[in-house]
N, C-alpha and C positions, 0 to 999 in steps of 0.2 A: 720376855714373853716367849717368844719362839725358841730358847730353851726351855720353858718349862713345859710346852708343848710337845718340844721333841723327847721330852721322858713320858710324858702321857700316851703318845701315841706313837703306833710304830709309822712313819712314814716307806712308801715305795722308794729306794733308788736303786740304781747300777751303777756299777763300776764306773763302764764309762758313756754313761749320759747323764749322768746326776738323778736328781728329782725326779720322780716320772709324775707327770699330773694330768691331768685332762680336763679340759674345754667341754658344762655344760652343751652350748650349741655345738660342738662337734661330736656326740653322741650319734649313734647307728653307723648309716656307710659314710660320713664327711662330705658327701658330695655335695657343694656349694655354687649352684648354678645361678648366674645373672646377666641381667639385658638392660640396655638404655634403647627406652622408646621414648620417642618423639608422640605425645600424645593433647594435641594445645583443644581437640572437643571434649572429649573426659575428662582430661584435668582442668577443665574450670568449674568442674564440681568435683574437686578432691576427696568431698568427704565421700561421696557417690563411688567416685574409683575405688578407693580404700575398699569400701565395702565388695566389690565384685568382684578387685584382687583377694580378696580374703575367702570369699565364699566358692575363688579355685584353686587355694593352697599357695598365693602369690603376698608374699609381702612387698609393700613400694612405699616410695619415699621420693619427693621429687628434691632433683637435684639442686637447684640454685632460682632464690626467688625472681618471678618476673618471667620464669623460662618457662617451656612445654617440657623437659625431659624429665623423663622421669626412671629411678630405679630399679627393676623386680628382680624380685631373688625368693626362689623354693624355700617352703616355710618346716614342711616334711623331710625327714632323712632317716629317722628313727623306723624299724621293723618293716621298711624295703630295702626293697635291690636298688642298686645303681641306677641299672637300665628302666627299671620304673619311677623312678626318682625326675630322669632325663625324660622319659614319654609323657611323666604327669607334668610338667615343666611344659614341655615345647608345646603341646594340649591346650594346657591354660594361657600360657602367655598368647599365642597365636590368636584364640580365643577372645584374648583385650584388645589383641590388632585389629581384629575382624571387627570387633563391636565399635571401637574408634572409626576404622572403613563406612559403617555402615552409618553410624552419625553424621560423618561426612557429608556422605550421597544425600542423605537426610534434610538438609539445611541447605544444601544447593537448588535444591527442587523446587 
């Protein structure tokens, strides 16, 4: 198969790196930010999280069942910068802290 493909198509390589291919999700700047937060009032409504991570460009995933932690990581990279990439990041996740903070205080009351 993969000779008959290498006559159909011309593939990229070099000399000396081989193959050149490229990573879907690594499209725009690459930058790949992420944070483990301890979040045990949001996360007992995950699907709730999910949604307010997503509606500030945060994907999550929690780490291991039974736990509070949980994973976020920048959903955007494509047609910004870097440093906008890092601003809308620390933004939004802060953003999830603060709103965990404020559920907190919330329930204590």
């Amino acid at each position: 198969l993969m000779m008959d493909l290498d006559t159909m198509f011309e593939f990229k390589t070099d000399a000396l790196l081989g193959y050149l291919t490229a990573c879907p999700s690594m499209l725009g700047n690459s930058l790949h930010i992420n944070v483990t937060a301890h979040l045990p009032k949001l996360g007992q409504e995950e699907d709730n999280l999910k949604r307010l991570c997503s509606v500030r460009g945060i994907s999550v995933r929690k780490l291991q069942e039974g736990e509070d932690m949980f994973h976020l990581w920048n959903q955007q990279s494509l047609s910004i910068t870097e440093h906008q990439t890092l601003k809308d990041f620390a933004t939004a996740a802060s953003n999830i802290v603060q709103l965990e903070g404020n559920t907190t205080k919330r329930i204590k009351k």
